[in-house]
C-alpha positions as CSV (number, residue, x, y, z in Angstrom):
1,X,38.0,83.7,24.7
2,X,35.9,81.2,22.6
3,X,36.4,78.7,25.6
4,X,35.5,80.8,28.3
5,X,32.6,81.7,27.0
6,X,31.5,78.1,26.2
7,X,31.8,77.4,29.9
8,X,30.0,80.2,30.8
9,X,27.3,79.2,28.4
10,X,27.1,76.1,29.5
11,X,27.4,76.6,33.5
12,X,24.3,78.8,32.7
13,X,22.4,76.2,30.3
14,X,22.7,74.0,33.3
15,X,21.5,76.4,35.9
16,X,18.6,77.6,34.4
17,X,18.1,73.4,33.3
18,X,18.1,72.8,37.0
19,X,15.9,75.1,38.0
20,X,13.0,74.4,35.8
21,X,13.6,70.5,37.1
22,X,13.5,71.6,40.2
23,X,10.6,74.5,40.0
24,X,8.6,71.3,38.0
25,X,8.9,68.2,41.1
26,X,8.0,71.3,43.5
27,X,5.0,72.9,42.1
28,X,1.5,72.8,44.1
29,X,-1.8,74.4,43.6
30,X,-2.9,75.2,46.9
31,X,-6.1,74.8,47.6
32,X,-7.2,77.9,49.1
33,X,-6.5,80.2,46.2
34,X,-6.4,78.4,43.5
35,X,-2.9,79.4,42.5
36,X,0.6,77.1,41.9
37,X,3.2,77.9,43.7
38,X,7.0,76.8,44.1
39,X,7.4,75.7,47.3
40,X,11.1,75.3,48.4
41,X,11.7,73.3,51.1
42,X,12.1,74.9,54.4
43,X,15.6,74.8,56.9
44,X,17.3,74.6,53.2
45,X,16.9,78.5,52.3
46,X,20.3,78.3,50.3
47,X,18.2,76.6,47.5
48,X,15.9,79.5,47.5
49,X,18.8,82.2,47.5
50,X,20.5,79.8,44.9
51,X,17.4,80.3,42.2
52,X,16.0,83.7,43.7
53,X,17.4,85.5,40.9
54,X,15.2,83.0,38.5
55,X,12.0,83.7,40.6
56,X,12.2,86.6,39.3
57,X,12.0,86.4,35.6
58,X,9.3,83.3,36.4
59,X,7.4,85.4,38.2
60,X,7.0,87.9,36.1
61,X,6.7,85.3,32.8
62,X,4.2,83.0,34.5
63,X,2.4,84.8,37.8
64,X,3.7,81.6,39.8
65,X,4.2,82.5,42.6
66,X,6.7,81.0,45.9
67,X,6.7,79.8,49.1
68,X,9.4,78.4,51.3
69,X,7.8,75.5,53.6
70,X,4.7,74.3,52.9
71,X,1.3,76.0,53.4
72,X,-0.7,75.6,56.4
């Protein structure tokens, strides 16, 4: 029991660790409101479904907001 929940601790210490690496390399004020947003690169939506569930909670922590694709 002890095990499996070491694994699950530490599958979700490194999911939450790579999203805040990735949400950090892909933050960008845009410039005509002011406000930083995540943008996840478009055509690869499965990294967006991956860490949707974290938007969330960063969303609601931080007011950052997302994007997928960049802003035009």
């Amino acid at each position: 029991m002890k095990r499996r929940l070491l694994i699950i601790g530490t599958l979700a210490t490194f999911y939450v660790l790579s999203y805040l690496v990735f949400r950090n390399k892909n933050v960008e004020t845009w410039d005509k409101d002011g406000k930083q947003y995540v943008i996840f690169p478009k055509g690869q939506t499965w990294i967006y479904y991956l860490y949707r569930p974290l938007t969330y909670i960063d969303s609601k922590v931080t007011t950052i907001n997302f994007h997928i694709g960049l802003h035009e």
